[in-house]
Steps between C-alpha positions, in 0.01 A plus 500: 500500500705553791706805526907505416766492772562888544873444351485830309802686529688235646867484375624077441819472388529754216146472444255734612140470505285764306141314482313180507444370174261153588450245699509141409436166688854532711639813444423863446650685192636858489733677334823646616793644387857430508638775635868368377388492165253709504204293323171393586468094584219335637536317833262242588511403884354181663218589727560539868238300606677207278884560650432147737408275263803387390418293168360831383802718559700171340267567234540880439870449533479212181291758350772758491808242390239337218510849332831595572573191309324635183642749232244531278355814304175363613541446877549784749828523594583457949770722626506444831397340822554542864248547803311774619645637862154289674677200321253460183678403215440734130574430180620809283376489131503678161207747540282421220273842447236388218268302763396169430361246228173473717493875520516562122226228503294678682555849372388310062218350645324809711572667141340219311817397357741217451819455425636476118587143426838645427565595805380247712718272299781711554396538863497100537805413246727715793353326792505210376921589417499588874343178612730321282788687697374394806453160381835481376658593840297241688190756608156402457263814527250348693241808495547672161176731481472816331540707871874340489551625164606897451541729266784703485434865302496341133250221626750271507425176753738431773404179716511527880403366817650199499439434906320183437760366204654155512827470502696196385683316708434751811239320850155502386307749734163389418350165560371299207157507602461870543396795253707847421448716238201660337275259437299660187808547343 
């Protein structure tokens, strides 16, 4: 994997960097912390080497009004936007600290376990309520896998990553014979 734009310690807005969480397909993740209001937040910031194509900065922009768009117990909440002073734009988020579906799914299975059927039933009764959300508002997921799902401290799901969602009524940035997503999911 390639290594994270050294942004540590840099100071956005009222947000300033502390460490990289991940790095996805456009952006890097890390978390920061708003020094106005004095909580942690994750920012996720497109990835320099992306900043010219255009239909993926329109992209990462939609990304950040689709969520801001959303109130939903199940959907991590955006705060904020803006660019980075090299002219990248972020998108600042509820920082989710339980990790990920996939994680957890990871962590039962080297342990030989699975999930109760209780709980995965819980676990998809709230995404589902999120998708429905979403749904409701005109936003089609598009890429709903369990690395865009988190877990917040009580393992409860919050959807995310909605960079490749459809949005009603907005231009169409992919053509209709082309791929995105995840395909095994």
């Amino acid at each position: 994997m390639a290594q994270p734009d050294n942004l540590i310690g840099l100071q956005i807005n009222n947000f300033v960097i502390r460490r990289h969480l991940a790095r996805g397909g456009m952006a890097d993740v890390y978390v920061a912390e708003n020094v106005r209001l004095q909580r942690e937040v994750v920012l996720k910031v497109l990835l320099a080497v992306l900043v010219d194509n255009q239909a993926l900065v329109e992209r990462f922009r939609r990304e950040a009004l689709s969520m801001a768009r959303l109130q939903h117990a199940n959907i991590v909440q955006v705060y904020d936007t803006g660019d980075t002073p090299d002219g990248r734009p972020f998108i600042a988020m509820q920082y989710v600290r339980g990790g990920t579906l996939e994680m957890l799914l990871d962590e039962l299975e080297q342990k030989g376990q699975v999930m109760t059927p209780a709980f995965a039933l819980a676990l998809a009764r709230q995404v589902a309520a999120a998708l429905s959300a979403a749904h409701a508002a005109g936003i089609i997921h598009r890429d709903l896998k369990p690395s865009n799902i988190l877990l917040d401290e009580q393992r409860r799901p919050l959807l995310t990553d909605l960079g490749i969602a459809f949005v009603q009524d907005t231009q169409r940035l992919t053509r209709t014979d082309t791929f995105i997503g995840t395909p095994h999911y």
